[in-house]
PAZAPA-4460 file (N, C-alpha, C; in steps of 0.05 Angstrom, whole numbers, plus 32768, in hexadecimal, padded with zeros to 4 digits):
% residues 236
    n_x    n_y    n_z   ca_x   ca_y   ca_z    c_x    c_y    c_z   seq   type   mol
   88E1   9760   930F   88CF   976F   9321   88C8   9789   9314     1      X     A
   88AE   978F   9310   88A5   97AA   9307   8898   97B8   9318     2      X     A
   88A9   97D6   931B   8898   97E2   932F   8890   980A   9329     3      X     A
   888D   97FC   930B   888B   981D   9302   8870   9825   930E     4      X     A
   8853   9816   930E   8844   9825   9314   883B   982B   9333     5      X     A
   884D   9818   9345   8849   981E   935F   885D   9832   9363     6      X     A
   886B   9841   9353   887D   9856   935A   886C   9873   9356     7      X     A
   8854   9871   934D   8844   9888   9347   8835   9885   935E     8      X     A
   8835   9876   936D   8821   987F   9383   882E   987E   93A1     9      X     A
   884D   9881   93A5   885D   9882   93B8   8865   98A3   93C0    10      X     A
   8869   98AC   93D9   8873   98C4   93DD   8891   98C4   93DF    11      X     A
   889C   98D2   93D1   88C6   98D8   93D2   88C8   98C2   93E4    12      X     A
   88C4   98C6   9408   88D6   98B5   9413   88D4   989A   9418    13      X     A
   88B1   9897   940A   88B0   9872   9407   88C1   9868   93E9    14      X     A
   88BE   9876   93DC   88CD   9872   93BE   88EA   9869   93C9    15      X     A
   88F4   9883   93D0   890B   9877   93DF   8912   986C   93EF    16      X     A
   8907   985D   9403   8906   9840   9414   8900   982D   940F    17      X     A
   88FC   9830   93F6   88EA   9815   93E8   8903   980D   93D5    18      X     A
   890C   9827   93C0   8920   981E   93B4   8946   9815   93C3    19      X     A
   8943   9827   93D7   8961   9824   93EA   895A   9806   93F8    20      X     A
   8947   9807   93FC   8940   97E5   9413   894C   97D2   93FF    21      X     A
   893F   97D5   93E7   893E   97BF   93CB   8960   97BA   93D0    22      X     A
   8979   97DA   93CB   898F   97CD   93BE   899F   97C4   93D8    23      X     A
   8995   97CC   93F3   89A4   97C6   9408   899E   97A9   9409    24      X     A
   8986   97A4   940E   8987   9782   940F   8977   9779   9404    25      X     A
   897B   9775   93E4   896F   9765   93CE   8964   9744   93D6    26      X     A
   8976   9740   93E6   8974   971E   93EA   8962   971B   9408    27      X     A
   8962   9730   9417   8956   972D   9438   893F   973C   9436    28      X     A
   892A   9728   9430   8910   9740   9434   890D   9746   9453    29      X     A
   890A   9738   9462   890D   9744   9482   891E   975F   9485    30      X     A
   8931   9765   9477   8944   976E   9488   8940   9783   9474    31      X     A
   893A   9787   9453   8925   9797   9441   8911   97A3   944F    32      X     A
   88FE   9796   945B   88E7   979E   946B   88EC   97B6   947A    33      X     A
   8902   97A8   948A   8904   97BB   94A3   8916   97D8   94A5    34      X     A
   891F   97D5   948B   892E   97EE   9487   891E   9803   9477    35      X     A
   8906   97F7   945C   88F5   9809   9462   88E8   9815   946D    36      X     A
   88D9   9805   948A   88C8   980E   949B   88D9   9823   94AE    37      X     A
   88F4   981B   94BA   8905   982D   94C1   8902   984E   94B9    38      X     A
   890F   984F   9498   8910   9863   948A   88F2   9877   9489    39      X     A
   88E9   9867   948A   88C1   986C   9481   88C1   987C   94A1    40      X     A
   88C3   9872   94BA   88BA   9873   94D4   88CE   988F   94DC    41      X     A
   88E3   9889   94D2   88FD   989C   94D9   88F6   98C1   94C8    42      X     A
   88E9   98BE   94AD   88E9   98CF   949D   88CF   98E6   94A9    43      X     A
   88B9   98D4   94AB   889D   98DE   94C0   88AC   98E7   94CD    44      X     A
   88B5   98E0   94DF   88BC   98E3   9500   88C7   9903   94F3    45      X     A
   88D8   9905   94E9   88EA   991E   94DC   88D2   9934   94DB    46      X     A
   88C8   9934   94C4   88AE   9942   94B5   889C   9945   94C7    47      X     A
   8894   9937   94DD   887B   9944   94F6   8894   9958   9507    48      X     A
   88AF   9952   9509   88C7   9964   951E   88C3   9981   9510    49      X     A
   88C2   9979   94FC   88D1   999A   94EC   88B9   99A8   94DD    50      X     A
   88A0   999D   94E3   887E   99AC   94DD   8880   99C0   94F2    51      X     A
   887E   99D5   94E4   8877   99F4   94F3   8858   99EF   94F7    52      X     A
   8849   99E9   94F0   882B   99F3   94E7   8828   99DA   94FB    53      X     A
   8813   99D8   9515   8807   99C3   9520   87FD   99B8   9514    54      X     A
   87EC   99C1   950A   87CF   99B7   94F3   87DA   99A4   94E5    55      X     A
   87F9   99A8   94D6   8808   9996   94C2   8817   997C   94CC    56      X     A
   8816   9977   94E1   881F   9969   94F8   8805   995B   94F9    57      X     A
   87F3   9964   9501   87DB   994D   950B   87D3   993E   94E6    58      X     A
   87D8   994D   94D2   87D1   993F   94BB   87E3   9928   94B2    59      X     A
   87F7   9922   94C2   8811   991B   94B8   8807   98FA   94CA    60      X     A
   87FD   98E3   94AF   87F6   98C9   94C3   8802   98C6   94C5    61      X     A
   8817   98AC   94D7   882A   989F   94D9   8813   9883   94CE    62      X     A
   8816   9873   94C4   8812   9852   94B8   8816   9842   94D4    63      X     A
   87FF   983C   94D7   87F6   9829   94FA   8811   9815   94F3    64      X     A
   881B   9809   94DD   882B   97F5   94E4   8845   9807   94E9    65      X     A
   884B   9817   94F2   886D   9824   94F7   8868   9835   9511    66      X     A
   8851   9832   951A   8849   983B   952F   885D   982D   9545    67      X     A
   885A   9815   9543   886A   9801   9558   8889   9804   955B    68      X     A
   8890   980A   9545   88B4   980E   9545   88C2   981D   9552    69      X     A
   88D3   9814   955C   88EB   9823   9574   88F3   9834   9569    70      X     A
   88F9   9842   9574   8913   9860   9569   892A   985D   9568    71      X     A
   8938   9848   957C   894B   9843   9577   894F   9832   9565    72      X     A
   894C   9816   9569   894B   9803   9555   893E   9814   952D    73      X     A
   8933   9824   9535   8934   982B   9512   8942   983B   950D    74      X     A
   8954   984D   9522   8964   985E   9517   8985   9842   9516    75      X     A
   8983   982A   9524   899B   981F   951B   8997   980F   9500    76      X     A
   8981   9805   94FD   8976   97FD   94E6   8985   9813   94CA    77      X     A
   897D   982C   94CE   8982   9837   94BB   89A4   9840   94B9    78      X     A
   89AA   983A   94C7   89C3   9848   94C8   89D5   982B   94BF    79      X     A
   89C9   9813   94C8   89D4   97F6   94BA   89CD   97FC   949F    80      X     A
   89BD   9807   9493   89B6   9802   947B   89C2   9816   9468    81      X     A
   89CB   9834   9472   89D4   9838   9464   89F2   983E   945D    82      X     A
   8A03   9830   9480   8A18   981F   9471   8A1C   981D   945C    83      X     A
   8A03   97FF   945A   8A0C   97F1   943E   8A0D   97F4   9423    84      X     A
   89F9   9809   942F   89F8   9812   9409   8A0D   981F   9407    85      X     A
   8A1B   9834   9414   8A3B   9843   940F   8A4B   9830   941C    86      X     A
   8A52   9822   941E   8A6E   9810   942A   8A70   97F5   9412    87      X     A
   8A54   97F1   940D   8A4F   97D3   9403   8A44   97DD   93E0    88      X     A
   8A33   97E9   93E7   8A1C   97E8   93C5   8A29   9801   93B4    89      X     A
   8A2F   9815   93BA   8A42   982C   93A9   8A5C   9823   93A9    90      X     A
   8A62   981D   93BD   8A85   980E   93B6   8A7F   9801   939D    91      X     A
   8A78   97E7   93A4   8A7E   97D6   9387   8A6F   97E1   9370    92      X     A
   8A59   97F4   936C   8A5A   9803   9356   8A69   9815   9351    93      X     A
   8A7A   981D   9359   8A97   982C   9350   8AA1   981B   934C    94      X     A
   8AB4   9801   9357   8AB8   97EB   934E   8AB2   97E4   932F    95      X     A
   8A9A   97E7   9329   8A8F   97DA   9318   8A92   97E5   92FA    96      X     A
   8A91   97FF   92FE   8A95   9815   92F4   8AAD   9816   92D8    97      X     A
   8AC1   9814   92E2   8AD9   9819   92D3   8ADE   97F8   92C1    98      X     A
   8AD3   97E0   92CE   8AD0   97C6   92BC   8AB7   97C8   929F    99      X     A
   8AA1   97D6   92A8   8A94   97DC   9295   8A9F   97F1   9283   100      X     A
   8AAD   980A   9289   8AB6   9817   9276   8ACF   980C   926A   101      X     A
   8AE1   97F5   926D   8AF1   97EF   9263   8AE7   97D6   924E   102      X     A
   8AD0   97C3   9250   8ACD   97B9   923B   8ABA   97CE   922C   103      X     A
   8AB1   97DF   922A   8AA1   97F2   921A   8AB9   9805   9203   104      X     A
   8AD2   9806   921C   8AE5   981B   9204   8AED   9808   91F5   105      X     A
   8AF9   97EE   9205   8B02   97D4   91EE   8AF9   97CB   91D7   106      X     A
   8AD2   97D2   91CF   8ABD   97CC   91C4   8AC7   97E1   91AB   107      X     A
   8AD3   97F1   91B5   8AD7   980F   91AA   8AF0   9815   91A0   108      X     A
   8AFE   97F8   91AE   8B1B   9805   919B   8B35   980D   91B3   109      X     A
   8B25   9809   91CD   8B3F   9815   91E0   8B37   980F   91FB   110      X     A
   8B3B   9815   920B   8B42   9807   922B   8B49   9817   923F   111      X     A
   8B47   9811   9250   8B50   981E   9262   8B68   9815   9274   112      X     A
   8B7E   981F   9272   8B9F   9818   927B   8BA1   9826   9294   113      X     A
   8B9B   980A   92AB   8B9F   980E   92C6   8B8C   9826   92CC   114      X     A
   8B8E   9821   92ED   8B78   9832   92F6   8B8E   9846   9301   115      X     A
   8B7F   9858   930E   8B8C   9871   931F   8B76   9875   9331   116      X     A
   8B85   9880   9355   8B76   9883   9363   8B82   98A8   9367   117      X     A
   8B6E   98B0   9369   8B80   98CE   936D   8B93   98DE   935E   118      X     A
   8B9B   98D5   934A   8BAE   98D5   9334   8BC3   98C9   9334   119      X     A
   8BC5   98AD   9342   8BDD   989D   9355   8BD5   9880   9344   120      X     A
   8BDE   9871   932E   8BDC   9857   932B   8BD7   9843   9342   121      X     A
   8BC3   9836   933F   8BB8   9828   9353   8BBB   9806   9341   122      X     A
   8BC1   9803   9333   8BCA   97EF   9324   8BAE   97E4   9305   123      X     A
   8BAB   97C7   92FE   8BA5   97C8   92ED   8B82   97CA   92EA   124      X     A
   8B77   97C5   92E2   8B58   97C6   92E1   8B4B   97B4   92E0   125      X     A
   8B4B   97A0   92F9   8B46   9786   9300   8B32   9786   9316   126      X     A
   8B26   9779   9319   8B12   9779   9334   8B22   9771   9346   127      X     A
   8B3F   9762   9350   8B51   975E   9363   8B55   9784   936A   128      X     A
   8B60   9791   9358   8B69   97AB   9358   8B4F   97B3   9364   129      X     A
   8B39   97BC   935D   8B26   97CA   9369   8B15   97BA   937C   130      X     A
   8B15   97A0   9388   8B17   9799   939F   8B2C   97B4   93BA   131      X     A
   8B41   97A5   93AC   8B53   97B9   93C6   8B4B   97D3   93C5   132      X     A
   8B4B   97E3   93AA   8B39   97FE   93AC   8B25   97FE   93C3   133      X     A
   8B18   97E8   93C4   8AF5   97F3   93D5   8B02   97E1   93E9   134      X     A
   8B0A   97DA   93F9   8B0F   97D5   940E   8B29   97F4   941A   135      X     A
   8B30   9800   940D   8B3E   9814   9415   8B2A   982A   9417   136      X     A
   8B18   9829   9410   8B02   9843   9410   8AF0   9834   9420   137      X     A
   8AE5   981B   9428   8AD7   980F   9440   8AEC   981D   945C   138      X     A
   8B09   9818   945E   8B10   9819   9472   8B13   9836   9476   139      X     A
   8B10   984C   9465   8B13   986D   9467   8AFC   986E   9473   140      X     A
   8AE8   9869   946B   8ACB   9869   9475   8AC9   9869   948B   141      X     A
   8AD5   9852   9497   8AD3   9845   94B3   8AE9   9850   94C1   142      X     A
   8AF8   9865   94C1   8B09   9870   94CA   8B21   9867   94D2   143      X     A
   8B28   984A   94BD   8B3E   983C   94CC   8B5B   983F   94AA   144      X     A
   8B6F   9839   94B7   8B86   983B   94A5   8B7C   982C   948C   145      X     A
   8B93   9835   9472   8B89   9827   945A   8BA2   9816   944E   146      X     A
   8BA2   980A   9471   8BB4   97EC   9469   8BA3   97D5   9463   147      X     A
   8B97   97D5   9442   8B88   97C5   943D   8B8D   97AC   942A   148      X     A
   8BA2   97B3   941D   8BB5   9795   9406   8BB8   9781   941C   149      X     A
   8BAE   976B   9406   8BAB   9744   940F   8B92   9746   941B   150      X     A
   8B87   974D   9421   8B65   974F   9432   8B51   9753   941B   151      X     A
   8B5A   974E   9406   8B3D   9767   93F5   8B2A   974C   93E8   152      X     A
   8B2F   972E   93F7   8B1E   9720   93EE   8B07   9729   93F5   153      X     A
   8B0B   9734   9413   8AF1   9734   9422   8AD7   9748   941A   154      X     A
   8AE2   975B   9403   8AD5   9769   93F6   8AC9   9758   93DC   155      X     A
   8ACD   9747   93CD   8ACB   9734   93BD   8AB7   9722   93D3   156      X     A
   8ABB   9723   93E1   8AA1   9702   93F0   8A8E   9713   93F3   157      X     A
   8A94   9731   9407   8A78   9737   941A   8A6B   974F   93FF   158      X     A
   8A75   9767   9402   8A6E   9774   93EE   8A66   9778   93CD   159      X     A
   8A81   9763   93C5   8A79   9767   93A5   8A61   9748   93A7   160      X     A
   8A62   9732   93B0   8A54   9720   93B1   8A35   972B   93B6   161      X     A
   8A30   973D   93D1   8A16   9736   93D7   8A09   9754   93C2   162      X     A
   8A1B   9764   93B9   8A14   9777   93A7   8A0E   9770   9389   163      X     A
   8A0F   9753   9382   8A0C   974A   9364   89E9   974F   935E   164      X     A
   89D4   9745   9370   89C5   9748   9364   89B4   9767   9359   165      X     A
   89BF   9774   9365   89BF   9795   9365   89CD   97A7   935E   166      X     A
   89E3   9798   934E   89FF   97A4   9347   89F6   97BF   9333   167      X     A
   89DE   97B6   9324   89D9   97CC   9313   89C8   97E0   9318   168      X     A
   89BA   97DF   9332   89A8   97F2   933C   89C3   9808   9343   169      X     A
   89D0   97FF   9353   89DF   9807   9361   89FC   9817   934E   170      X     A
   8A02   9815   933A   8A06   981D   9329   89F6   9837   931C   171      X     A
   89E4   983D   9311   89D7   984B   930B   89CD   9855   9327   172      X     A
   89CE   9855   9342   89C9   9866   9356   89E2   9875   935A   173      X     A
   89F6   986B   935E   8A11   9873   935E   8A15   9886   9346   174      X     A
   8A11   9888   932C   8A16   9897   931A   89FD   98AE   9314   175      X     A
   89EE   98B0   9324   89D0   98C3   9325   89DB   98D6   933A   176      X     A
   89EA   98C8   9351   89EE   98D2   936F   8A06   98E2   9373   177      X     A
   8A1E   98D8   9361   8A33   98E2   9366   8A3B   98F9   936F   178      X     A
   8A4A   98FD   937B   8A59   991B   9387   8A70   9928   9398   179      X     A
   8A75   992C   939B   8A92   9939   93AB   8A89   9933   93C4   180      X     A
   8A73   9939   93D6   8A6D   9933   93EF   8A60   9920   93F3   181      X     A
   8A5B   9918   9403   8A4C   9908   9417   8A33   991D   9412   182      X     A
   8A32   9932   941C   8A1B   9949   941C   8A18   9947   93FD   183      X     A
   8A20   9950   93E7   8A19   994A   93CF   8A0D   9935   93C5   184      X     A
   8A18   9922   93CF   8A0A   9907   93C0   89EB   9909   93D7   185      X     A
   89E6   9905   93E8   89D3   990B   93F6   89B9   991B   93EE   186      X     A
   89C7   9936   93DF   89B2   9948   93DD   89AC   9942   93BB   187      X     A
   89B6   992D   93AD   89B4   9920   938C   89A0   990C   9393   188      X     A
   89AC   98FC   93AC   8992   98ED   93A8   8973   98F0   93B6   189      X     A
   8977   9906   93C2   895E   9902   93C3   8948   990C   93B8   190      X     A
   895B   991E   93A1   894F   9931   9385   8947   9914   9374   191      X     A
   8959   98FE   9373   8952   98E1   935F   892E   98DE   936F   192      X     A
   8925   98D9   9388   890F   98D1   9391   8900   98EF   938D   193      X     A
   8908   9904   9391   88F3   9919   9388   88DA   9912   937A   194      X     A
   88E1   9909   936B   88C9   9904   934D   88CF   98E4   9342   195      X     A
   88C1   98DE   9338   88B4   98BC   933A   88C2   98BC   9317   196      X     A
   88C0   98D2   9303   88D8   98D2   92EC   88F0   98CB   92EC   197      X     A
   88F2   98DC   9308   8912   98D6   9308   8922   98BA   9316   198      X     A
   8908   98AF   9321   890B   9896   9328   890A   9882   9314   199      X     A
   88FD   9885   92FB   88F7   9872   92F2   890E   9873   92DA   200      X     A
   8915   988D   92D1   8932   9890   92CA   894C   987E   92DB   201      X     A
   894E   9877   92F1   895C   9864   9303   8955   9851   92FC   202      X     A
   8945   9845   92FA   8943   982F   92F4   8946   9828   92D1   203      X     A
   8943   9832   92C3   8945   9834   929F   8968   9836   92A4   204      X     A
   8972   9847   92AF   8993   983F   92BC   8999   9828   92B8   205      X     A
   898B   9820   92CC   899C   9803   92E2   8995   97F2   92CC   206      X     A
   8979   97F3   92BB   8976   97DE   92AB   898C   97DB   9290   207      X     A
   89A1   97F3   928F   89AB   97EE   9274   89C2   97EA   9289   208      X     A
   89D2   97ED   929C   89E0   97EA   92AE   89E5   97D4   92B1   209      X     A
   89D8   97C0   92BD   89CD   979C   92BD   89D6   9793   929D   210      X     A
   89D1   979A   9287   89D4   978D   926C   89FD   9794   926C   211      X     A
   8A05   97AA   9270   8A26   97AD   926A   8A2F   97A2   9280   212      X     A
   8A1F   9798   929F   8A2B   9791   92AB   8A2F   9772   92A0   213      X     A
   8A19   9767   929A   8A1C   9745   928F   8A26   9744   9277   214      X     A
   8A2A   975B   9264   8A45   975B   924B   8A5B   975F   925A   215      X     A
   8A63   976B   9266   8A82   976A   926D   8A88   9756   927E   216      X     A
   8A72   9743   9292   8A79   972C   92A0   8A7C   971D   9287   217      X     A
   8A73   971E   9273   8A75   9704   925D   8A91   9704   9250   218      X     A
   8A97   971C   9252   8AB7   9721   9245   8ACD   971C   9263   219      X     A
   8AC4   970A   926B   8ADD   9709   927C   8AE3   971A   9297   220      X     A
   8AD0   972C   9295   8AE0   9744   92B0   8ADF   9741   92C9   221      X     A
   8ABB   972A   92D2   8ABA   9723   92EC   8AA0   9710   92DD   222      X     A
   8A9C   9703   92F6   8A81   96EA   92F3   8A75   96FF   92F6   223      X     A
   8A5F   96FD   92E0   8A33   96FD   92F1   8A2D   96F0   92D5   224      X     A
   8A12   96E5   92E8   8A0B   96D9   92CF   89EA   96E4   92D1   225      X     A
   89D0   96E5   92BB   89B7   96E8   92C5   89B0   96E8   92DA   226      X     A
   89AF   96D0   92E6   899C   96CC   92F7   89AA   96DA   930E   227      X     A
   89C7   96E1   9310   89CD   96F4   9327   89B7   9703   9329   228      X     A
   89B8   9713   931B   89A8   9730   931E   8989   9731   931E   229      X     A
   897B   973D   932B   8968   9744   9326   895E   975B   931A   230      X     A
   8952   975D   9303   8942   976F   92FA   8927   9780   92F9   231      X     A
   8926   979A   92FB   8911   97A1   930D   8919   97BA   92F5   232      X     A
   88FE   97B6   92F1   88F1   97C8   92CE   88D8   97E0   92DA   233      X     A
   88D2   97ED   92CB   88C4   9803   92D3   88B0   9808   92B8   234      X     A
   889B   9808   92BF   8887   980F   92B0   8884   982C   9298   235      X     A
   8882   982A   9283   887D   9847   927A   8898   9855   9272   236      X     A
***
């Protein structure tokens, strides 16, 4: 999929509903659709609230098709969606993370010996091991205890599974985004959609991201194969 040159003619917050829709649900165009139009409907709605200037308010179209959309239903829309991308699509690119840097040091002569969570051995550097990692940071999220050992298939079926074809977008969003807060990572990404460069830099990411991710599945560390993934290239 190439979408370098429809990225020059998008404003910040279609860029970014277009690209967040893509890694939340790669596989559900319905449910893609509707979380752009959400975001799109939700962002307007913002930008006519907080226009001082009337004048700037009446210039401000809304797009006849988002006209129809609920307020509620798109504010749950968005709030389903962006769940997934921090519970589901940055989890397993942290996940993902420390398997690519361990066949790259190996490439190199060295490895990486066991993980650490906090400065606390968390055991060895296995996707079983960072399964239970991200189901202990799913359940902090969700405000519930992090009695999470013997359960961490379920992160392996729902998350790392439906996250394969976007494993590398999501990757290179996660490492553009990163930060100490919630508020930090927030105010990174939406400096990434600022400018349509720095978008297309995300994607030149994710595209070398996708190649170490299918070298280190080939060395053993976890399945993907091609056709998992989809690739989505950028013009220029």
């Amino acid at each position: 999929m190439q979408i370098g040159s429809l990225l020059d003619e998008l404003l910040p917050f279609q860029a970014q509903a277009l690209l967040l829709g893509f890694i939340i649900y790669p596989l559900q165009p319905d449910e893609q659709q509707r979380f752009i139009d959400a975001e799109c409907y939700l962002t307007l709605r913002e930008v006519v609230r907080e226009a001082r200037n009337p004048q700037a308010k009446d210039e401000i179209l809304m797009p006849l098709h988002l006209l129809t959309l609920d307020l509620r239903r798109a504010q749950q829309c968005r709030k389903r969606g962006w769940r997934i991308l921090s519970q589901e699509r940055l989890i397993t690119a942290q996940m993902a993370q420390p398997l690519i840097a361990d066949y790259v040091l190996k490439k190199l002569g060295g490895g990486l010996h066991g993980l650490r969570e906090e400065g606390e051995p968390i055991g060895p550097n296995t996707l079983d091991t960072l399964c239970e990692w991200a189901l202990r940071q799913q359940r902090r999220m969700r405000g519930k205890p992090d009695k999470a050992s013997g359960i961490s298939n379920q992160v392996r079926q729902r998350a790392w599974k439906s996250s394969k074809p976007v494993l590398h977008l999501a990757v290179a969003l996660d490492t553009m985004t990163d930060g100490p807060s919630p508020e930090a990572r927030s105010s990174r990404l939406g400096a990434v959609f600022d400018d349509s460069a720095h978008v297309k830099e995300l994607l030149k990411r994710a595209e070398r991201a996708r190649r170490l991710l299918l070298e280190t599945a080939a060395h053993g560390k976890f399945e993907l194969r091609e056709t998992d993934t989809i690739q989505v290239t950028c013009e220029g």
